[in-house]
C-alpha positions as CSV (number, residue, x, y, z in Angstrom):
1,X,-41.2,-16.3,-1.4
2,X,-38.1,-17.1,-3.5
3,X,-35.3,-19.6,-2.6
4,X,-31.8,-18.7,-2.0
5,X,-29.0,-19.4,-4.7
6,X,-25.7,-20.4,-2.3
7,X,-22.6,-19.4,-4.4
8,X,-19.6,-21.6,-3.5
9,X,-16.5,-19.6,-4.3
10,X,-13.6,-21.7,-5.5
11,X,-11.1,-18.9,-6.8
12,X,-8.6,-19.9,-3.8
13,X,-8.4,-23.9,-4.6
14,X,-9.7,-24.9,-8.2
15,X,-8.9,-21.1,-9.5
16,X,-5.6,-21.7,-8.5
17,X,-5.2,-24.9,-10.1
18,X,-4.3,-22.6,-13.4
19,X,-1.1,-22.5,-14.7
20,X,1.3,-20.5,-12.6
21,X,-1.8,-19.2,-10.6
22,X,-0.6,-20.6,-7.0
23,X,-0.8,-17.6,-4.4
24,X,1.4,-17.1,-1.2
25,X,-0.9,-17.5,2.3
26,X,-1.0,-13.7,2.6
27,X,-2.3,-13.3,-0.9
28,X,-4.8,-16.4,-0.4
29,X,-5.8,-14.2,3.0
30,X,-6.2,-10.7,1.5
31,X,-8.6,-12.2,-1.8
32,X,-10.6,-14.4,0.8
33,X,-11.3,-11.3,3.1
34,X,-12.9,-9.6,0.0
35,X,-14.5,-12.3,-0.9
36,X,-16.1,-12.2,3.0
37,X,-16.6,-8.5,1.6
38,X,-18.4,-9.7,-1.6
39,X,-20.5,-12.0,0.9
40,X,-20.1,-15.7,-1.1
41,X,-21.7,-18.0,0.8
42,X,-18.8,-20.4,0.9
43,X,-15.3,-19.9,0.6
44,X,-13.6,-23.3,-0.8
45,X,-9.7,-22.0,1.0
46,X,-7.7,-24.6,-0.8
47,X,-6.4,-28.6,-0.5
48,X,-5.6,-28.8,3.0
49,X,-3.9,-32.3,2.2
50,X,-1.8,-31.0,-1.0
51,X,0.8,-29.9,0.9
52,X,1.9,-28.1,4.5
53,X,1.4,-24.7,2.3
54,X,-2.0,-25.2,1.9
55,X,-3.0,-26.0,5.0
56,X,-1.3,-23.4,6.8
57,X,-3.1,-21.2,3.9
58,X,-6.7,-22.8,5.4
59,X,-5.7,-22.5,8.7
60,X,-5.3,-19.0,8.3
61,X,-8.6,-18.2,6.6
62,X,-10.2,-20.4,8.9
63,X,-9.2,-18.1,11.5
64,X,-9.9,-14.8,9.9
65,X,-13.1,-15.1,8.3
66,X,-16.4,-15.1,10.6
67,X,-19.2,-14.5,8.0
68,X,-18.9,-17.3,5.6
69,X,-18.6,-20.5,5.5
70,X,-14.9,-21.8,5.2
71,X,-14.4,-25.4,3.3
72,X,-11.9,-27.3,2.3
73,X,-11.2,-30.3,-0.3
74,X,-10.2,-33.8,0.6
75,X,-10.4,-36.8,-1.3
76,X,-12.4,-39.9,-0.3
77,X,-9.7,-41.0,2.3
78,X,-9.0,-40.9,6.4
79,X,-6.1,-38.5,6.1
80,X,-7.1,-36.0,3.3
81,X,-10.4,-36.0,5.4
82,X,-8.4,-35.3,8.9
83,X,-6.2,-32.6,7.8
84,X,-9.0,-30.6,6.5
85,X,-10.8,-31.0,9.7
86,X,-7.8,-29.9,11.2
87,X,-7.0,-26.9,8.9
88,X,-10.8,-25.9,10.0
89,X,-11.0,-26.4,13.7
90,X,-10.9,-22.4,14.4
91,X,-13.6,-21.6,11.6
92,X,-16.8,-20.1,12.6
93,X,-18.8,-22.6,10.1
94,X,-16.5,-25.4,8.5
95,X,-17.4,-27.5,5.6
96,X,-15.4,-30.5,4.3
97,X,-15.8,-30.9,0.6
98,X,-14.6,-35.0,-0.4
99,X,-14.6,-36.1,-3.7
100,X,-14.5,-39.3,-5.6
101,X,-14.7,-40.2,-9.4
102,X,-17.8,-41.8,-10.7
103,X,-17.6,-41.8,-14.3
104,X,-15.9,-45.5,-16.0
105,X,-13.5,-43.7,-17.3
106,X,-12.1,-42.4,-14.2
107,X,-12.4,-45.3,-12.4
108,X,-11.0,-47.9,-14.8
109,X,-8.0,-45.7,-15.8
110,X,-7.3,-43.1,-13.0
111,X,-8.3,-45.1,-9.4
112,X,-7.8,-48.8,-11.0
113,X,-10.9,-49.2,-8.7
114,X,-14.4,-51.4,-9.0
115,X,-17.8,-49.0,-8.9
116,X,-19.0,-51.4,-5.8
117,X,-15.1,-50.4,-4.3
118,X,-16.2,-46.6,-5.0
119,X,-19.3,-47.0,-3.6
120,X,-18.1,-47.9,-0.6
121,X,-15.2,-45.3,-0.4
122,X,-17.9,-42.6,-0.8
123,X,-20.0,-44.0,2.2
124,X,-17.0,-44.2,4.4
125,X,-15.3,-41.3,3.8
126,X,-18.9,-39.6,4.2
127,X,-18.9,-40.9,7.2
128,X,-15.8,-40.2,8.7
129,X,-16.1,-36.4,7.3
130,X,-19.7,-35.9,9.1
131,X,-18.0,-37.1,12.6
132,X,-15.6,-34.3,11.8
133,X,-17.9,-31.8,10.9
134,X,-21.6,-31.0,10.4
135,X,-21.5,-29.4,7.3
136,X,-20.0,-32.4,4.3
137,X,-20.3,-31.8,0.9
138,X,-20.0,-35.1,-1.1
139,X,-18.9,-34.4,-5.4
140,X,-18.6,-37.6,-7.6
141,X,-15.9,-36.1,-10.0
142,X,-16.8,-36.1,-13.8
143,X,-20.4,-36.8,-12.6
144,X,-21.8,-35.7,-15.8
145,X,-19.7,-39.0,-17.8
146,X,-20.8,-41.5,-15.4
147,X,-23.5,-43.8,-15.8
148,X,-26.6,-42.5,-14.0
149,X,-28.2,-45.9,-12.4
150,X,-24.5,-46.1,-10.6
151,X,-24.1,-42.7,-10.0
152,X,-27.7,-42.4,-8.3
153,X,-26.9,-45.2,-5.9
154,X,-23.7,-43.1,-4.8
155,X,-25.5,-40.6,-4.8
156,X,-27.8,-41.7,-2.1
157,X,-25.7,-43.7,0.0
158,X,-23.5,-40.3,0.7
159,X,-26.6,-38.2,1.6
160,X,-27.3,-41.8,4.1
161,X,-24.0,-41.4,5.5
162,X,-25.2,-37.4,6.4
163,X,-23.8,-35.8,3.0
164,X,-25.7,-32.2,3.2
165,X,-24.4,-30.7,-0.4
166,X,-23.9,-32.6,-3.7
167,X,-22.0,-31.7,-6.0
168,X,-22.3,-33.1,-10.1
169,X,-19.5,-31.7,-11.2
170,X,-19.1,-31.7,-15.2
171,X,-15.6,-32.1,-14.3
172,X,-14.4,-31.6,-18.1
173,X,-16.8,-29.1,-19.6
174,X,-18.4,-31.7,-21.4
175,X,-22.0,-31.0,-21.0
176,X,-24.9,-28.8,-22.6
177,X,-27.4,-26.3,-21.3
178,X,-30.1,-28.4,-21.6
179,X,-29.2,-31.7,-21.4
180,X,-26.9,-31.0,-17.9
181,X,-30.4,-29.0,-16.3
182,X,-32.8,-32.5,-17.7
183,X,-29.4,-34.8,-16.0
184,X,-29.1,-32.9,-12.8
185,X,-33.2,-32.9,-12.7
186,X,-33.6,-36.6,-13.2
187,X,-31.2,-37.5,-10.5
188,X,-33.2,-35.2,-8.2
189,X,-36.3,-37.5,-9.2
190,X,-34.7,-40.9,-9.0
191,X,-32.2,-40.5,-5.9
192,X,-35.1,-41.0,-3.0
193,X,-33.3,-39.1,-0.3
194,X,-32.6,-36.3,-2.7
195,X,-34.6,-33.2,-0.5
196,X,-32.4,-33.9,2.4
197,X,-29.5,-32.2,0.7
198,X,-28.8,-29.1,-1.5
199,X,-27.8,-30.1,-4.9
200,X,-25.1,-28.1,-6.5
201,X,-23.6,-27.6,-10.0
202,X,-19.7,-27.1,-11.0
203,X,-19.1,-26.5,-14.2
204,X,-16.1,-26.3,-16.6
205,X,-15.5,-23.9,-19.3
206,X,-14.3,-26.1,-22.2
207,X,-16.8,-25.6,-24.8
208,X,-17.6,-21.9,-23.3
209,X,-20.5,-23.4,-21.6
210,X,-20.1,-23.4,-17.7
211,X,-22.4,-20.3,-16.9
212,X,-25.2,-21.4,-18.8
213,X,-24.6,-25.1,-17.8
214,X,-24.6,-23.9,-14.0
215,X,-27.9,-21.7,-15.0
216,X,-29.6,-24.4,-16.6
217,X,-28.4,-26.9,-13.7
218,X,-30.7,-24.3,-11.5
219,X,-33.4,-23.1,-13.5
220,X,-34.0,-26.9,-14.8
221,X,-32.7,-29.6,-12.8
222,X,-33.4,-27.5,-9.2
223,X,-29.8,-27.1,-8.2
224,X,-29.3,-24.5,-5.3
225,X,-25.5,-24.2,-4.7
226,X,-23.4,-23.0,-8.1
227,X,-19.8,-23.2,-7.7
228,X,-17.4,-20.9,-9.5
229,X,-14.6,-18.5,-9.2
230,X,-14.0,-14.5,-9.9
231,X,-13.1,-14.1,-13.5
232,X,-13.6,-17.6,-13.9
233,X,-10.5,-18.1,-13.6
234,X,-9.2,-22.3,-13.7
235,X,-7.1,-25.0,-15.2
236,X,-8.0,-25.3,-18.9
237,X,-10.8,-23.0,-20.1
238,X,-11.3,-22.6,-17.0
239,X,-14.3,-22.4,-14.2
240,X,-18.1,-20.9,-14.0
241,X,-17.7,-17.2,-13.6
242,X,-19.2,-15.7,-10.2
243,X,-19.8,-12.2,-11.3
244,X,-22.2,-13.5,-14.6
245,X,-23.7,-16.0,-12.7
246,X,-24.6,-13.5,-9.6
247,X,-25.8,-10.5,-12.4
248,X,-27.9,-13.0,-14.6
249,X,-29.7,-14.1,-10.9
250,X,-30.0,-10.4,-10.2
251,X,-30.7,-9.1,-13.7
252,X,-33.1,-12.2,-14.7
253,X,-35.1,-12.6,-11.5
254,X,-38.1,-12.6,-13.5
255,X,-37.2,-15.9,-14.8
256,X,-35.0,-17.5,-12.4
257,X,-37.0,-16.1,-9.4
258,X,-34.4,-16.7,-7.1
259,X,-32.4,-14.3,-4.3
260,X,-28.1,-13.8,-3.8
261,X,-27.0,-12.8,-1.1
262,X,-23.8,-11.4,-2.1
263,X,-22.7,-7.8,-2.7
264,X,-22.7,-6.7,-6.0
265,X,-20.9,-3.3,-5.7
266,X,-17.6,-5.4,-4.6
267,X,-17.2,-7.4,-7.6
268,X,-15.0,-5.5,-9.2
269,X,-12.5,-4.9,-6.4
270,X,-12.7,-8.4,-6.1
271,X,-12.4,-9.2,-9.9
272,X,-9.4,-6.9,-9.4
273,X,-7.7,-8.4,-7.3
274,X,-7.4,-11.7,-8.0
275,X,-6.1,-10.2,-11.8
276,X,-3.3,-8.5,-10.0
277,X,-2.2,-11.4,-7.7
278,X,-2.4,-14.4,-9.9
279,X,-1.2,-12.3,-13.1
280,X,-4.5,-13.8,-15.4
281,X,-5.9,-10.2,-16.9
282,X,-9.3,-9.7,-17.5
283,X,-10.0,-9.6,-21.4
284,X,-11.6,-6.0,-22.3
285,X,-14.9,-7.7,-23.2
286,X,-15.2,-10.0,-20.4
287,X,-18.9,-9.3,-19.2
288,X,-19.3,-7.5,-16.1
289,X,-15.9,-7.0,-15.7
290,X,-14.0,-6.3,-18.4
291,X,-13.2,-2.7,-19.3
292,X,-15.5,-2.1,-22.4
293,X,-18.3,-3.9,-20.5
294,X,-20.1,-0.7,-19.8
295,X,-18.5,1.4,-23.1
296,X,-20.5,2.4,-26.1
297,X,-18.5,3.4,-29.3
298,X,-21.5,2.5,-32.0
299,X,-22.9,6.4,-32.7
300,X,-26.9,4.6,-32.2
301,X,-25.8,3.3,-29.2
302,X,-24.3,6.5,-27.4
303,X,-27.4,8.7,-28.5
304,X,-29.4,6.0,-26.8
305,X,-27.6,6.1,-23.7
306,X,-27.5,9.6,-23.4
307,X,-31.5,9.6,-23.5
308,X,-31.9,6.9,-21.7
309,X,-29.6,4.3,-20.4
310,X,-31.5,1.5,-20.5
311,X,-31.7,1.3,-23.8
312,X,-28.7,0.0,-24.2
313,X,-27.6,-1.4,-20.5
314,X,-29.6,-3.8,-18.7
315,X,-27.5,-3.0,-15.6
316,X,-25.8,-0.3,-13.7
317,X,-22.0,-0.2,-13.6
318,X,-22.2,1.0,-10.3
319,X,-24.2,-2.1,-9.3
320,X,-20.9,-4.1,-10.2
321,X,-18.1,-1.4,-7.8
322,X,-17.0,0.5,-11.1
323,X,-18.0,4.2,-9.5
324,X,-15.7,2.8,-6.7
325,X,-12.9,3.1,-8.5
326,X,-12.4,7.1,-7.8
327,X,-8.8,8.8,-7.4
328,X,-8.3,9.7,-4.1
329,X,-5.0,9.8,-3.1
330,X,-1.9,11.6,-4.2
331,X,1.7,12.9,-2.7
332,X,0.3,15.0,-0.1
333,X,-1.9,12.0,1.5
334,X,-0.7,11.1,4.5
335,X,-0.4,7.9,6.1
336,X,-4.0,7.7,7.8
337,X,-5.7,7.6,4.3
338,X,-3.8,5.6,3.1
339,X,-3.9,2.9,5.4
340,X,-8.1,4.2,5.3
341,X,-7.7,3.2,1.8
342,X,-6.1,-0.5,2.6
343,X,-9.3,-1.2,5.0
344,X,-11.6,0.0,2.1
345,X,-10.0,-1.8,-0.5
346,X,-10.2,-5.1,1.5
347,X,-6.6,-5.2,2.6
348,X,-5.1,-6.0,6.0
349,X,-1.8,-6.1,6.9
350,X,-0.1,-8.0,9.3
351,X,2.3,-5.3,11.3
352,X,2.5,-1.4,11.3
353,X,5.6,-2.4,9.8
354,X,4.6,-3.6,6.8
355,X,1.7,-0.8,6.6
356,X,4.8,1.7,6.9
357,X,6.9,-0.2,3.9
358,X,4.0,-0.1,1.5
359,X,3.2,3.5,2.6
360,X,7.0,4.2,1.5
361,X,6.4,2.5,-1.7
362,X,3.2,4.1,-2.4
363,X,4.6,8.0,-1.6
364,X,8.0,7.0,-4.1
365,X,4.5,5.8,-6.5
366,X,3.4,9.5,-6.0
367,X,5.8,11.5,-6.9
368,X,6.2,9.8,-10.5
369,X,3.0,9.8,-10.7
370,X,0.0,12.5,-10.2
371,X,-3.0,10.1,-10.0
372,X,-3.0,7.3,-7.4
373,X,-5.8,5.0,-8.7
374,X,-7.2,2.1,-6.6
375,X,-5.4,-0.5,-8.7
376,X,-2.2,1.2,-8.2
377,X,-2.5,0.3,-4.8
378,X,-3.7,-3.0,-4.9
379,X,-0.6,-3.6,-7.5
380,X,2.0,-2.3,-5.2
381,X,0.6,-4.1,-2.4
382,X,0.7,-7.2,-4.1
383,X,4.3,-6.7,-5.6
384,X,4.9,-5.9,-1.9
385,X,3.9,-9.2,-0.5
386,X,5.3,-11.3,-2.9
387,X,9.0,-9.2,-2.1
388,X,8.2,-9.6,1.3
389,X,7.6,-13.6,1.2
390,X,9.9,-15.0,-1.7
391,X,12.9,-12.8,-0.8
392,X,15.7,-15.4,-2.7
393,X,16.0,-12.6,-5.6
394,X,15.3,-8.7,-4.9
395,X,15.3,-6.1,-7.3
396,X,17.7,-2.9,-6.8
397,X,17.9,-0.7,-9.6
398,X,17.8,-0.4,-13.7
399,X,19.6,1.3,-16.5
400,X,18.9,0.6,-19.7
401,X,19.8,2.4,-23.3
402,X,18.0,1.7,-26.7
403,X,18.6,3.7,-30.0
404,X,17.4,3.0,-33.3
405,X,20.1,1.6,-35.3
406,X,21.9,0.1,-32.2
407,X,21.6,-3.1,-30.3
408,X,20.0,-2.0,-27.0
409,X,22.2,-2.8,-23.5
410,X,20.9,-2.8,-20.1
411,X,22.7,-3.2,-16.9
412,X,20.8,-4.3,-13.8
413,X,21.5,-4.6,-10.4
414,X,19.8,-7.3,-7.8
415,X,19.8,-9.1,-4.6
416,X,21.0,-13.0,-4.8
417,X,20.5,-14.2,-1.0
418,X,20.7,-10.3,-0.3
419,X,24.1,-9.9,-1.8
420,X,23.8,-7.1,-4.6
421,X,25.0,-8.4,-8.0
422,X,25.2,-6.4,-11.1
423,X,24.8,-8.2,-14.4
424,X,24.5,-6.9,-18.3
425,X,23.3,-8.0,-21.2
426,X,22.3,-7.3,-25.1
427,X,18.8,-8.1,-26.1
428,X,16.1,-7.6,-29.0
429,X,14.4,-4.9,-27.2
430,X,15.1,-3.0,-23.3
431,X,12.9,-5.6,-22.2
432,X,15.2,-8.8,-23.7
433,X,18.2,-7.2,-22.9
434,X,17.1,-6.2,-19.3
435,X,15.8,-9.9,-18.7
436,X,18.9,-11.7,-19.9
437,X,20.7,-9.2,-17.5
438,X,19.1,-10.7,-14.7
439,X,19.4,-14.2,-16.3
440,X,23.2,-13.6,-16.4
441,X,23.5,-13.7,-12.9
442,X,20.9,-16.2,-11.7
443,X,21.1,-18.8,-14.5
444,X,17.5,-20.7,-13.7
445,X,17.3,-22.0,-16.8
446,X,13.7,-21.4,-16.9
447,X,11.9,-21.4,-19.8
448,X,9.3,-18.1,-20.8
449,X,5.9,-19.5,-21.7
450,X,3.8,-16.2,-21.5
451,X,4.9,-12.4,-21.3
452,X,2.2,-10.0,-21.2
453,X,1.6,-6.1,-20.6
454,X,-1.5,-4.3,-19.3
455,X,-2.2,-0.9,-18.1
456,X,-3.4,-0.6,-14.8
457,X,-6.1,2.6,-15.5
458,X,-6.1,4.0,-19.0
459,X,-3.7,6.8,-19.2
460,X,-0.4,7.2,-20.8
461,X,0.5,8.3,-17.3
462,X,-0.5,4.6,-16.0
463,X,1.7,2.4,-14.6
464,X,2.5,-0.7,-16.5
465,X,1.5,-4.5,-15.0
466,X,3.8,-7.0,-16.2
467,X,3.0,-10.7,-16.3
468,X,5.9,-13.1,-16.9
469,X,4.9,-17.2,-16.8
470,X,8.2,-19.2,-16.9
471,X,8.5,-22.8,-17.0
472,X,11.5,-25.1,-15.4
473,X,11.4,-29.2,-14.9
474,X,8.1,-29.2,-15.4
475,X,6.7,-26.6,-12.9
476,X,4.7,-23.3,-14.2
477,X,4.7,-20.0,-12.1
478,X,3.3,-16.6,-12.5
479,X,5.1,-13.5,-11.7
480,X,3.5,-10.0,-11.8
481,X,5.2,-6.7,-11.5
482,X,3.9,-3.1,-11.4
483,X,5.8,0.5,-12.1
484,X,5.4,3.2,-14.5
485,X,8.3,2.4,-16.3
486,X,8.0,-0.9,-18.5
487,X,11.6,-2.2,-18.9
488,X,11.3,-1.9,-14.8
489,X,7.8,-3.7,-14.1
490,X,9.4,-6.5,-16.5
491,X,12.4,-7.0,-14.6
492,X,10.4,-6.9,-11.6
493,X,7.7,-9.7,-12.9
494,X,10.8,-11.3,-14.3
495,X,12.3,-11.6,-10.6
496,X,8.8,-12.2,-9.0
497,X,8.7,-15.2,-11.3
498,X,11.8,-16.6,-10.0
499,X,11.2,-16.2,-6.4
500,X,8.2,-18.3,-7.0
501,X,10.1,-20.8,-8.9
502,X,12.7,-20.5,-5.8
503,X,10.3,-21.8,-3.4
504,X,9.6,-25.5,-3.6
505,X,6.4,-26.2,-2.6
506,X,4.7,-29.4,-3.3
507,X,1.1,-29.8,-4.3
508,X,-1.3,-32.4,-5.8
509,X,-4.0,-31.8,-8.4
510,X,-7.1,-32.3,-7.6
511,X,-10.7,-32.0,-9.3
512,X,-14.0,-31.4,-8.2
């Protein structure tokens, strides 16, 4: 008999507490159904008490998904804790996650409070949470800096008050494989109460540590529940990657001797999506799903694999969803596969209008281009929704001219409040001169942190992704844009961005 490894899948709160990462509800909705798809045990949906967006965003998944477990975060208070009860009163299984800080640090300089005034926080809002629901999850933030006679006595008073997860978060990816497992081990031997809950590890990435911090936290200290995101995507250096952890489980179950339940094969649709919507590409070598995970260059290496691929591979790229990326659809599709295509690909829409808009958008896709690849799709659907949603700015059309030995000029035209303006400009490059086109005529102000271009699939034929990050007063947004023409998925990005900035929507930050 083995035990079972619950993975806790934070992608849609702490994920999106990177930089410019925050998602619309029907983008939140699409990445959680995969995630139901990819079978994570828990789905943490977001911050119900961060603002009305996020709720409404919980509310929604909470309504949707039936096979996992839908949680949300609250601090250690009444109202965080009601709201999130609230945002989960249609889920099939609803877990409320509260946190408090635990470490001196935290307490002294961030909640001003007393450890004996934290203590009893914890036990109260413990409390309060289990009369909501029966499934509480109690994390003492920066668990792994606190001082561990304290932090068992919280410990234990929160499992008391009917806490049935903890969490020891090493909130700022301070720790070390084998120091975390021995910490997270001897709080399992000195809290008394510690087998009536699962223990569970959350790990940051700041010294490149949080998968083998989370693995050690299981293998050595006994932890059951690892929580982490796709890509490992988070504020900072981010969060413990899902797809390593899951693959080391799978791949290493001689050592860690422990089962997953979640899919394998749809890791890389998922890893996928969540590149396209939040704009955060997956580096080339990222393990498991980066595009050279599975290449071989080295001449040794390919003479091995064509023998015999375990000579080189320890796992299958099909285990991980990358046969599943096939071409299947072109300009004579019809409608029916495509919207086939949508189900497959984890994507529902909410009208057969909007399944008839992308379907326009995706047969215009097909006649400039032959090959209809699965993240061409997911990019158009995505570029769709965020039109659809932030519709402040909307883009028309683009002409541009560039000649060696001339100071390119582009002229573009756009919606404002869905009046079409046309504005011009000179730039550096088509790019510059199409973006200060658009600046002309919406003067935001905003400042560009991050511009970045990636190929969707790996053809000169592929369409360009386009990832603009601007900044203004203080607030960071990510926009993403997709088309087989550069200077065109930049301006589109470009406007994406600003509809983003456009909508003012308040939220608090919060760690686990």
């Amino acid at each position: 008999m083995t035990d079972k490894l619950v993975i806790f899948d934070t992608t849609l709160r702490d994920g999106e507490q990177s930089p410019g990462a925050s998602m619309t509800r029907d983008e939140k909705l699409r990445i959680a159904r995969q995630l139901e798809r990819l079978k994570v045990d828990v789905i943490e949906a977001g911050f119900a008490a961060s603002s009305n967006g996020d709720f409404e965003c919980i509310k929604a998944i909470a309504e949707h998904i039936k096979d996992s477990t839908v949680c949300s975060l609250s601090r250690a208070n009444d109202r965080d804790i009601t709201l999130a009860a609230d945002a989960l009163q249609k889920a099939n299984r609803a877990r409320i996650h509260t946190f408090i800080a635990t470490s001196p640090v935290h307490m002294e300089k961030k909640l001003r409070m007393t450890p004996e005034q934290v203590l009893e926080q914890a036990k109260l809002a413990v409390r309060f949470a289990r009369n909501r629901v029966a499934d509480v999850e109690f994390s003492a933030e920066d668990a792994y800096r606190s001082e561990e006679d304290f932090l068992c006595r919280v410990i234990e008073a929160a499992i008391n008050e009917g806490a049935t997860t903890i969490n020891v978060p090493d909130t700022v990816g301070y720790a070390i494989p084998e120091l975390y497992g021995n910490f997270i081990r001897t709080l399992r031997q000195r809290v008394p109460n510690s087998d009536k809950a699962i223990w569970s590890v959350h790990c940051h990435n700041d010294l490149g540590m949080a998968v083998a911090n989370s693995l050690a936290g299981v293998k050595i200290g006994g932890a059951r529940q690892v929580e982490c995101t796709i890509n490992g995507l988070g504020e900072r250096a981010g969060n413990c990657s899902l797809e390593e952890v899951v693959m080391a489980i799978r791949t290493r179950r001689d050592y860690f001797d422990l089962d997953v339940g979640v899919d394998a094969t749809q890791i890389l649709a998922a890893s996928r999506m969540v590149s396209q919507t939040t704009g955060f590409v997956v580096q080339p070598n990222k393990a498991i799903v980066g595009a050279n995970a599975f290449a071989h260059t080295a001449g040794i290496h390919q003479d091995g694999i064509m023998k015999a691929r375990d000579t080189y591979e320890i796992m299958r790229a099909e285990d991980v969803g990358w046969t599943a990326n096939k071409m299947i659809l072109g300009k004579l599709s019809g409608r029916n596969a495509f919207k086939q295509r949508l189900q497959e690909l984890g994507v529902q829409m909410d009208s057969e209008a909007d399944i008839n808009l992308a379907f326009a958008k995706f047969k215009d896709l097909a006649d400039r281009k032959s090959e209809i690849f699965d993240e061409d799709i997911l990019a158009l659907v995505s570029e769709e929704s965020v039109l659809h949603n932030s519709d402040r700015f909307g883009y028309v059309s683009l002409s541009q001219h560039s000649e060696t030995g001339e100071l390119p000029h582009a002229t573009v035209v756009i919606t404002v409040d869905g009046k079409e303006v046309t504005g011009q400009a000179n730039g550096n490059g088509p790019v510059d001169a199409s973006l200060k086109a658009i600046e002309s005529k919406v003067n935001s102000g905003s400042e560009m942190v991050l511009y970045s271009v990636n190929a969707i699939s790996g053809s000169t034929e592929s369409q360009g992704e386009v990832t603009v990050r601007l900044q203004n007063s203080g607030r960071v947004v990510n926009g993403v844009g997709a088309d087989p023409d550069i200077v065109v998925a930049s301006a589109k990005a470009y406007i994406s961005a600003l509809n983003k900035l456009n909508s003012q929507v308040d939220r608090v930050a919060a760690q686990g």
